[in-house]
Phi, psi and omega in degrees: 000326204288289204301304211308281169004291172320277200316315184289352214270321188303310177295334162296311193275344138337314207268329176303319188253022172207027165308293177319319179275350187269001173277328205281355188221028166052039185265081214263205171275308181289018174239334157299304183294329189301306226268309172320287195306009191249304170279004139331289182317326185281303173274331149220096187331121186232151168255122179285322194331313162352272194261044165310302173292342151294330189262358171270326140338274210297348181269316153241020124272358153317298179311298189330304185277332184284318166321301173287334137341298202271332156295344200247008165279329183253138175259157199298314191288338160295339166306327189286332170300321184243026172322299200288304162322299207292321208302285175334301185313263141001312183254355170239295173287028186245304175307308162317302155341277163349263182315319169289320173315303209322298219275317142346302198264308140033266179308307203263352137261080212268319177253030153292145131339139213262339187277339184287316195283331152317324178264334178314295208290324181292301171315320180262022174289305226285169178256171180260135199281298172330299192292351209239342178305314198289302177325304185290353179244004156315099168277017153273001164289153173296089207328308145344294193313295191296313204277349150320321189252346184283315284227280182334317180301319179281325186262358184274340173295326162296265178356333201235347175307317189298341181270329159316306161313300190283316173303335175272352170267331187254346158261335152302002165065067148287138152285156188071020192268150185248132189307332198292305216266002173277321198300334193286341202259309186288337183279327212291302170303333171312282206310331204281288176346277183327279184316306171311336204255308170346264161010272184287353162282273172349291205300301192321320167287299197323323192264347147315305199283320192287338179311301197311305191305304181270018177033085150242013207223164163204146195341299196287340178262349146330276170330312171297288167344292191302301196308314195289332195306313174286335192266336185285300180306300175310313171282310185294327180276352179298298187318305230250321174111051178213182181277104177295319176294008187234331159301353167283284181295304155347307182262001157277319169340296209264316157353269164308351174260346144292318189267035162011269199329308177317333146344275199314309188267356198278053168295343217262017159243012189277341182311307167317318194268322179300332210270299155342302187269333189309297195284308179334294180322324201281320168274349147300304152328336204242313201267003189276302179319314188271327194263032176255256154019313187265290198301359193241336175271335220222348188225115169269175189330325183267350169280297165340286183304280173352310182268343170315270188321312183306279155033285203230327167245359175280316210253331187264302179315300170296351174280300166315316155323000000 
């Protein structure tokens, strides 16, 4: 563990002081850490099995702190701005996603199950809030654009969680299942996610911001604050049994639409965002390890073409729709 340690640590600091010339040549932090760890995997063959539940922990809080970051990057009137789009995304172009993976794995796996190739076409619809980061903080993107796709990033997963649910209730052979009552159990976590993320976004500018007025705080435990604030949303709606990640995203929303004073501050996400990009790297670096190895024993051509196609035309085409 000591050595694993070093090396990422050799490898953060590799990548900190030459980010700038690997942007110029369109190398981002996830095709880096993916690649180390793949040649990892090669000189020394390693097992996750161990540490699964660990490495599973650090990927979604991770996940947990980058949602509520980007969320807590857009203020509501740009969202009200950009409505009619995100709707569009999401209530047209998420679903299509869907139906083309389906129909897609369909062809090109004929003796897959038909509920396996459903959750296969749903898990891989929604876009990745991490992977997706170099696009929305591109200021060569249109502003519109990027801030559409941060917006988007955050709610598709919920949204697609009830079509998840149910592909995974119907290939686990539950008796009795009925499709009503799993999509009503996945709307059900969205909501209790939302509300709960409110909450705890809101409240959270709010008792920041009267510390700040009356200085009982100071920049740097402000800043701290703000980092507990996704990890808070996340573990209490995990305990209580709702979609943490969209309570993570929810409670960057409703933050920021409190915390006025981050105008003012805005130092008070650098914790968040560092901490972020931080564990990011670690989980790029862990899946570089695992998925090198299964793609080089295990997957021909048609897992290939397949995720090629997820990529790019399964994700453009209903977006161009």
């Amino acid at each position: 563990m000591t050595a694993t340690a070093a090396v990422f640590a050799a490898l953060v600091l590799g990548f900190a002081v030459t980010a700038r010339w690997l942007s110029r040549v369109y190398v981002t932090a996830p095709i880096t850490f993916v690649v180390a760890g793949a040649v990892m995997s090669t000189v020394a063959p390693t097992t996750t099995a161990d540490m699964a539940d660990a490495v599973k922990a650090v990927a979604e809080v991770t996940l947990a702190l980058i949602l509520f970051h980007d969320a807590a990057q857009v203020r509501p009137r740009q969202i009200e701005a950009g409505r009619g789009l995100i709707i569009r995304l999401l209530l047209v172009g998420l679903p299509l996603t869907v139906l083309f993976g389906f129909l897609a794995a369909r062809v090109a796996f004929p003796a897959m199950p038909v509920m396996i190739a459903l959750l296969l076409a749903s898990a891989l619809a929604p876009t990745d809030a991490g992977l997706g980061a170099a696009t929305v903080l591109n200021p060569a993107v249109p502003v519109r654009i990027r801030r559409t796709l941060n917006v988007e990033s955050g709610l598709n997963d919920g949204l697609v969680t009830p079509v998840v649910l149910f592909a995974i209730a119907a290939t686990a052979g539950e008796e009795g299942l009925r499709a009503g009552a799993s999509v009503v159990h996945g709307l059900v976590d969205l909501g209790v996610g939302a509300a709960l993320g409110a909450v705890i976004g809101a409240g959270g500018g709010l008792v920041l911001g009267w510390s700040r007025r009356r200085e009982l705080s100071t920049t740097s435990t402000r800043s701290l604050g703000v980092l507990v604030l996704p990890v808070l949303a996340y573990c209490l709606v995990a305990l209580i049994g709702g979609n943490s990640f969209v309570a993570a995203f929810v409670a960057g929303t409703a933050f920021t639409a409190e915390a006025s004073w981050v105008n003012e501050e805005e130092s008070a996400l650098d914790r968040t965002e560092g901490l972020a990009e931080l564990l990011g790297f670690a989980v790029w670096l862990i899946f570089g390890l695992v998925a090198f190895p299964l793609i080089r024993d295990e997957i021909g051509w048609r897992e290939m073409l397949f995720a090629l196609l997820s990529l790019t035309v399964f994700r453009m085409l209903p977006v161009a729709v």
